[in-house]
C-alpha positions in Angstrom: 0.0 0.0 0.0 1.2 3.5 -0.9 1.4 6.3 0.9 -1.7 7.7 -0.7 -3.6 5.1 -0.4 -2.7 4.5 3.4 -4.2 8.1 4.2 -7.0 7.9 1.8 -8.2 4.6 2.7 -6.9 3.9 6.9 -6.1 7.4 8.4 -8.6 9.6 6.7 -11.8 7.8 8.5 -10.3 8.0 11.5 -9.3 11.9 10.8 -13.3 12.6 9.7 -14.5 11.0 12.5 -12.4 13.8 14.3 -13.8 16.8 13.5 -17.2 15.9 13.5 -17.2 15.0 16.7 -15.3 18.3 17.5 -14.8 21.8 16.1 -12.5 21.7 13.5 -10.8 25.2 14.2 -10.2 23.7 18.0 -8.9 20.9 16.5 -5.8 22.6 14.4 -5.8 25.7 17.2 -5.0 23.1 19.7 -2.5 21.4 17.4 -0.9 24.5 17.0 -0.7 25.6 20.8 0.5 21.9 21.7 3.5 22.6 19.2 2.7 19.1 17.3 2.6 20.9 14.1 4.9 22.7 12.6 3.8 23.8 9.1 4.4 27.5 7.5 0.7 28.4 6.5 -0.2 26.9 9.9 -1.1 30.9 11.2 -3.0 32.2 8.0 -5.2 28.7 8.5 -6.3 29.8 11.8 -7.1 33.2 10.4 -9.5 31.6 7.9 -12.7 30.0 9.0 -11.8 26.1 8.9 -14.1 23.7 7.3 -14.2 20.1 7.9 -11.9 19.2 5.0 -9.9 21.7 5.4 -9.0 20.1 9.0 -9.2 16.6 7.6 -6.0 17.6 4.9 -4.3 19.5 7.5 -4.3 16.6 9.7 -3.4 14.0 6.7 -0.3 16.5 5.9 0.9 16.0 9.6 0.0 12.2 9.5 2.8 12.0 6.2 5.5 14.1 8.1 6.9 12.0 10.9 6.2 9.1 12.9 6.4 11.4 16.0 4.2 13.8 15.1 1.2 11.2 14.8 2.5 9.9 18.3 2.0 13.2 19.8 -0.9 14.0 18.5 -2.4 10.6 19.9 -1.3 11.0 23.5 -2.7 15.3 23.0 -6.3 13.2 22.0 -6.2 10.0 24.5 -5.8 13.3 27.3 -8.8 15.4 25.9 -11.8 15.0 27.4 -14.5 13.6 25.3 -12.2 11.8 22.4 -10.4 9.5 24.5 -11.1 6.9 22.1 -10.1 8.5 19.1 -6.4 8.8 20.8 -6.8 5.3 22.1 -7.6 4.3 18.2 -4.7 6.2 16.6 -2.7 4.4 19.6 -3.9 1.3 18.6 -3.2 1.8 14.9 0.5 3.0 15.4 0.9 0.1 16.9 -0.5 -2.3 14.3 0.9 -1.1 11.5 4.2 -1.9 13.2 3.2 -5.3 14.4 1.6 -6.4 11.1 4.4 -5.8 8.8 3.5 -1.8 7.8 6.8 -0.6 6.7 5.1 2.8 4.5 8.2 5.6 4.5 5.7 7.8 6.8 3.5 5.3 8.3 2.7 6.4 12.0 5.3 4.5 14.5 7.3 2.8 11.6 9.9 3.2 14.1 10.2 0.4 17.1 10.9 2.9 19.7 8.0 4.6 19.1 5.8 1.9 18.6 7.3 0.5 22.1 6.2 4.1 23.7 3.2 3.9 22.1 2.2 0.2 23.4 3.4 1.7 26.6 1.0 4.4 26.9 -2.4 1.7 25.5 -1.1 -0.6 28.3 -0.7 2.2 31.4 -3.5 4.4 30.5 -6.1 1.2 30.6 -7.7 1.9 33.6 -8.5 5.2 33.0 -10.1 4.3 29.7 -12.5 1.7 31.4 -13.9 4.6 33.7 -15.4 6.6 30.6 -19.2 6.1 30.1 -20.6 3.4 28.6 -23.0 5.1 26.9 -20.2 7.2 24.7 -21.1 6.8 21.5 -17.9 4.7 19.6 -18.0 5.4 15.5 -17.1 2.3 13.3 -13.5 3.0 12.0 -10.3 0.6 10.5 -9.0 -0.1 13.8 -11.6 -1.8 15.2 -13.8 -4.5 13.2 -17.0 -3.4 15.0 -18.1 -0.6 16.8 -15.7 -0.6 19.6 -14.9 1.0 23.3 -11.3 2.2 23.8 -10.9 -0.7 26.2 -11.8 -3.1 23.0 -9.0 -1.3 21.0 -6.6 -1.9 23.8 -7.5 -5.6 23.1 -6.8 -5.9 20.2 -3.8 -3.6 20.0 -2.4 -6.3 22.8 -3.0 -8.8 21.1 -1.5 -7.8 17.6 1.1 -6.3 19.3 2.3 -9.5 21.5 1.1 -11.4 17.8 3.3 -14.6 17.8 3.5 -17.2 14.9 4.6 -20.6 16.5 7.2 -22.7 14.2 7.5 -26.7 14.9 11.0 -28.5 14.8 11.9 -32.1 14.8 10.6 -34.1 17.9 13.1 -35.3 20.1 14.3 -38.9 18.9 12.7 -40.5 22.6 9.6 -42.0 23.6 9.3 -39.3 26.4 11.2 -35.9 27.5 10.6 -34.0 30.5 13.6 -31.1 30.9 11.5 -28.5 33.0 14.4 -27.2 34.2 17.0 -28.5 31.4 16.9 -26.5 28.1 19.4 -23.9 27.0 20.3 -21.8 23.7 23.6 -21.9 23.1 25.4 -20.2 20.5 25.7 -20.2 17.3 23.2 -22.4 16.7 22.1 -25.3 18.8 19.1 -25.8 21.5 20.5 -28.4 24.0 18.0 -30.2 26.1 18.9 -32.9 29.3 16.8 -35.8 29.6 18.1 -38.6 32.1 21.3 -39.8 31.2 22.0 -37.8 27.7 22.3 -34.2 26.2 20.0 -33.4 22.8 21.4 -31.2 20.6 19.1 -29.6 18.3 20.8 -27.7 15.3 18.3 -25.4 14.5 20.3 -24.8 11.2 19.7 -28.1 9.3 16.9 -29.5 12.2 18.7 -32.5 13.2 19.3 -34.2 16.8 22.5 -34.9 18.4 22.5 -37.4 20.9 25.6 -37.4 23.7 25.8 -40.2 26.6 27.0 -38.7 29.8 27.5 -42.3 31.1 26.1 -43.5 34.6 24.4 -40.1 35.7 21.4 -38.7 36.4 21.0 -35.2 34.6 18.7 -32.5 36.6 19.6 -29.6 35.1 20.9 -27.9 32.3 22.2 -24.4 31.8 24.6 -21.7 30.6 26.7 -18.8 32.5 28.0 -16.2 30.9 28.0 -16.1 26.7 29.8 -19.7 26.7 29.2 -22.0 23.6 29.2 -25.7 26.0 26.4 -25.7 28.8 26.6 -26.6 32.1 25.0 -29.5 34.0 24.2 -30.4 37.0 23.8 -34.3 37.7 23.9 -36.8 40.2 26.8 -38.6 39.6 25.9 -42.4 40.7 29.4 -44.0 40.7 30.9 -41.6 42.8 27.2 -41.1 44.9 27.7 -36.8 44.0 25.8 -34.0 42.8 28.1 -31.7 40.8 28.3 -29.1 38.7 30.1 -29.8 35.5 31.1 -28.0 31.8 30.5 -30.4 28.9 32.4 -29.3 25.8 30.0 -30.3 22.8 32.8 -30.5 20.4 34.7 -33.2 22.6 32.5 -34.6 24.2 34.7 -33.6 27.5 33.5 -33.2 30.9 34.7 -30.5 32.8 34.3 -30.2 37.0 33.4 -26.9 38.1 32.1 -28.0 42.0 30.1 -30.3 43.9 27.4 -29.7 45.9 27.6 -29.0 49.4 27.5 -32.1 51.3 25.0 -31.1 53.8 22.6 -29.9 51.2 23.8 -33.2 49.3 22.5 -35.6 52.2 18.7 -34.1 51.9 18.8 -34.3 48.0 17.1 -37.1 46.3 15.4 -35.1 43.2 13.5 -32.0 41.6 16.2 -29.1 42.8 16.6 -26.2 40.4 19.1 -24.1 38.7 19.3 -20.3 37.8 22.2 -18.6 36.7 24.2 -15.0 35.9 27.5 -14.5 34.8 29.0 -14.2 38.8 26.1 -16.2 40.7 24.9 -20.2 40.5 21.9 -20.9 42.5 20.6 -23.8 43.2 17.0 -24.2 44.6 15.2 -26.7 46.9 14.7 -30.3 45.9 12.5 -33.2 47.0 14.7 -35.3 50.1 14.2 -39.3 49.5 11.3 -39.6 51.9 9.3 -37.9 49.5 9.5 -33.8 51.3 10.0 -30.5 49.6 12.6 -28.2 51.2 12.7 -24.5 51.4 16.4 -24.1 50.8 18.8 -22.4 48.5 22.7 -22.3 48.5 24.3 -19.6 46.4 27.6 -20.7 44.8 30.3 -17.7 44.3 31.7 -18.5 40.7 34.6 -16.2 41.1 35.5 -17.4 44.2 34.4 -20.9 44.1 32.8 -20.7 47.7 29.1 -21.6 48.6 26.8 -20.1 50.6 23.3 -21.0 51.8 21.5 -18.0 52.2 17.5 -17.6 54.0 15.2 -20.0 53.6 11.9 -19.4 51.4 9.0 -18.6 52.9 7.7 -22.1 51.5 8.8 -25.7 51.0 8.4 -26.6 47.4 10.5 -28.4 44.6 10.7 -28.2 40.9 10.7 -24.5 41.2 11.1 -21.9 38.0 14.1 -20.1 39.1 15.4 -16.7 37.4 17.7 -14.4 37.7 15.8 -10.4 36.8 18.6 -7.7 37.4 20.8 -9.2 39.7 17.9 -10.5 42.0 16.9 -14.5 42.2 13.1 -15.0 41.2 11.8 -18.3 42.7 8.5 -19.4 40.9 5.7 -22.1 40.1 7.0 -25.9 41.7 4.8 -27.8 43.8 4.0 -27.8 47.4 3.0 -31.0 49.9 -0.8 -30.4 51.5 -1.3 -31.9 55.1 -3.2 -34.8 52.9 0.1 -35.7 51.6 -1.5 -34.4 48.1 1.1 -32.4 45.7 -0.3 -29.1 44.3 0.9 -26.4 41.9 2.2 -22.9 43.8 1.2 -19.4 42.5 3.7 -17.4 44.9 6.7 -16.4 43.1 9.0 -14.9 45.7 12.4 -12.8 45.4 15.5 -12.7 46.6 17.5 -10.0 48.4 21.1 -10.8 48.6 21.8 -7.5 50.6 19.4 -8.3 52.9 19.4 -12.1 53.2 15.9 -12.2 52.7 12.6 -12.6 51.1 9.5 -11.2 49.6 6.8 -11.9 48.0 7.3 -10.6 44.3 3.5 -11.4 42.1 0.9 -14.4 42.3 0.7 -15.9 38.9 -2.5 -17.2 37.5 -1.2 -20.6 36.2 0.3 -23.0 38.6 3.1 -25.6 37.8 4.2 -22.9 34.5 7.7 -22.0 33.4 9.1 -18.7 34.3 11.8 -16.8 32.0 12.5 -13.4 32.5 12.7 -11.0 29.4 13.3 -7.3 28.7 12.5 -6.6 32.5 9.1 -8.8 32.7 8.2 -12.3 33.0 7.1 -14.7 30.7 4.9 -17.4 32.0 4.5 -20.6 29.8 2.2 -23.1 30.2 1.1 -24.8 33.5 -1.7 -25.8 35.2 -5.2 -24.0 36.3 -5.5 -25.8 39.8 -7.8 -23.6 41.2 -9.7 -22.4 38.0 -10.6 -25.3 35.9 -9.8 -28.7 37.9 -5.9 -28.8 36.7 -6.6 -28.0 33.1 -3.5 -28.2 31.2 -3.1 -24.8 29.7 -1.0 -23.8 26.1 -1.2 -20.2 27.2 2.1 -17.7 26.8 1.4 -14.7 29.3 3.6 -11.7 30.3 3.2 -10.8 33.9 5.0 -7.5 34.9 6.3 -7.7 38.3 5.9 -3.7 39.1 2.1 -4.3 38.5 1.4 -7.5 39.3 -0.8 -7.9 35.9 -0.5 -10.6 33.6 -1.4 -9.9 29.7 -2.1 -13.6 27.4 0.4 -13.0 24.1 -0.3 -16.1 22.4 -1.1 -19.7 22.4 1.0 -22.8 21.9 -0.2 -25.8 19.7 -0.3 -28.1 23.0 -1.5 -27.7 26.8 2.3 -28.7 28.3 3.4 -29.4 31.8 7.1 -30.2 32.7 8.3 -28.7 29.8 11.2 -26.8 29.8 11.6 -23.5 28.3 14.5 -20.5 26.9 14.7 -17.5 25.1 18.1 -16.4 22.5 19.5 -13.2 22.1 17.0 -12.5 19.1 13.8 -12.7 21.3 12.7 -16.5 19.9 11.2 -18.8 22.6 11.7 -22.4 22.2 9.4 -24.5 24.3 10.3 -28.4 24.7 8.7 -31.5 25.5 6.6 -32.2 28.7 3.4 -33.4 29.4 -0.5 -33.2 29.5 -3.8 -35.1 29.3 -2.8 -37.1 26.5 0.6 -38.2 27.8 4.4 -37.5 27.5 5.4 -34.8 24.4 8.4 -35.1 22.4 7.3 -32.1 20.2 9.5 -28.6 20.1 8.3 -25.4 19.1 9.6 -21.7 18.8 8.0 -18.5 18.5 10.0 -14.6 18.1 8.0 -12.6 20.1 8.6 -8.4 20.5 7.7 -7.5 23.7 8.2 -3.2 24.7 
């Protein structure tokens, strides 16, 4: 589409609907007094009574001169009274344009970090959008199907902004594979996943599995420090009766000791303890003891230093936690807990982590127990899991980002299965890669990936 017929056929409805609703010599005199425009004749227009047209091509002219004007002028609409839904609208529209592949030369937010502010300003000025009247009457325009509210067109801007296209690879060449807490991206180009005894290797260049044997151990995590190209695993190591921390080379097939546990968290360990990771930092959370209990400890292993440390307890004993690392602060999330009928439920606290302060807080409740947590560009995404309080453990296929400042949690897409147990990573180009698990149906070998854009 060109730029003529972009204005003629999406932004000149939405510029109409404008000045009908208002007086059109308001409408450029406040354009003018807000400094959004910046056009020569500007002064002898507002000497001259304005028609509707008139307004309508002066506000096409500044819709073809920059990205920022139109961004401007939105947030100068969603903050006048009466028309907060034309801004929202614009809003919205900068925003798909950008999310749907709009790349015009003038198209309004062609530029990500506007679009980003723009999504920004849709998402925090929500609230205030759902207190307008109901009984505001909403004109039919392109960025809404139907006759919409503003808080419609925040709905759909979400969801074509957090718009994800999910991409299947190979399954993994096993009957079963459950790595909630064993998948990593490492670079150049390989997804490496731990299931029991072996490491996968996915090249996600030609789509082929690797398989490497790490002889008699018992793999229960898998994961990277630093920008290394070999992961790190941590595995029970049953001829010498260890947990330890070790470096595989992929290239070699080498094994490489980095530590061992430390002994008096290894005589409570039996299973289910999980991993996070930065470049000075190795935690290493909770665990299930043989007698079938979930502890509520974590030891903090100094990499520089090669000293360990066990730091507060959580505020809860659980096991197969979803461990993070968001700016320098551990991010303890979903696992299960023990009920005083012996039953094993899904958790919705995720907690954090003060190293200053050697102590905890509660950081968000998420609505899915049992998902996978991953931080990303300062949120949280939150994949799969169960709804154990909701829907009788339904397995759920839902992608959400929950932002930890707010404690709200937006649904960005939707994966081809319901998975539990599945483990999850993101690369350095924003793709997710979900793999294996479980759900209703049984064990999943599948793996699929999705590049998501999130502001």
């Amino acid at each position: 589409m060109d730029r003529v017929a972009y204005a003629r056929d999406i932004m000149r409805p939405l510029w109409l609907e404008l000045v009908q609703r208002l007086d059109a010599k308001v409408v450029v005199h406040e354009l003018y007094t807000k400094e959004v425009l910046a056009l020569k004749n500007l002064q002898d227009i507002l000497s001259k009574p304005t028609s509707q047209d008139q307004a309508v091509e002066l506000l096409m002219c500044m819709n073809t001169r920059s990205a920022d004007d139109c961004y401007k002028f939105a947030l100068l609409l969603s903050d006048t009274e009466g028309i907060h839904d034309v801004g929202c609208r614009l809003l919205t529209r900068c925003v798909e344009v950008q999310t749907t592949g709009g790349n015009l030369p003038s198209s309004p937010c062609s530029n990500l970090a506007t679009n980003q502010k723009c999504m920004q300003q849709l998402l925090s000025r929500q609230e205030s959008f759902e207190r307008q009247p109901s009984s505001h009457a909403y004109l039919e325009s392109p960025y809404c199907e139907i006759s919409a509210s503003p808080v419609d067109c925040l709905v759909r801007a979400r969801k074509s902004y957090y718009s994800c296209s999910w991409k299947s690879w190979l399954d993994i060449p096993q009957e079963a594979c459950w790595p909630w807490n064993c998948v990593v991206r490492i670079p150049p180009n390989k997804l490496v996943v731990g299931d029991g005894t072996d490491l996968l290797t996915l090249n996600l260049d030609t789509n082929k599995w690797k398989r490497y044997n790490l002889g008699d151990v018992n793999i229960h995590s898998v994961f990277s420090c630093g920008l290394g190209i070999n992961p790190y695993v941590l595995l029970h190591d049953k001829l010498k009766s260890t947990f330890a921390v070790e470096k595989y080379n992929l290239a070699t097939s080498d094994r490489q000791h980095v530590t061992n546990l430390p002994s008096a968290y290894q005589a409570q360990l039996a299973q289910y303890m999980s991993v996070a990771a930065d470049d000075e930092h190795l935690f290493v959370v909770s665990g299930r003891t043989g007698t079938y209990e979930a502890l509520d400890c974590v030891w903090l292993y100094d990499i520089g230093v090669d000293v360990w440390h066990r730091v507060a307890n959580m505020s809860i004993n659980r096991c197969a936690c979803s461990p993070f690392v968001l700016d320098r602060v551990l991010y303890v999330g979903g696992g299960i807990v023990k009920t005083q009928k012996d039953d094993w439920i899904g958790c919705e606290l995720v907690e954090a982590f003060s190293k200053a302060e050697n102590r905890w807080r509660t950081a968000v409740m998420t609505k899915n127990t049992r998902s996978r947590l991953m931080p990303h560009n300062g949120k949280v995404l939150s994949v799969g899991g169960t709804r154990d309080k909701e829907a009788g453990n339904l397995i759920t296929s839902e992608l959400e980002l929950i932002n930890l400042q707010t404690n709200d949690s937006s649904l960005i897409s939707n994966m081809s299965y319901g998975r539990r147990g599945h483990g999850i990573c993101v690369d350095d180009e924003n793709c997710l890669f979900v793999v294996g698990g479980y759900n209703s149906e049984g064990f999943l070998t599948s793996v699929e990936s999705c590049q998501i854009n999130i502001c």
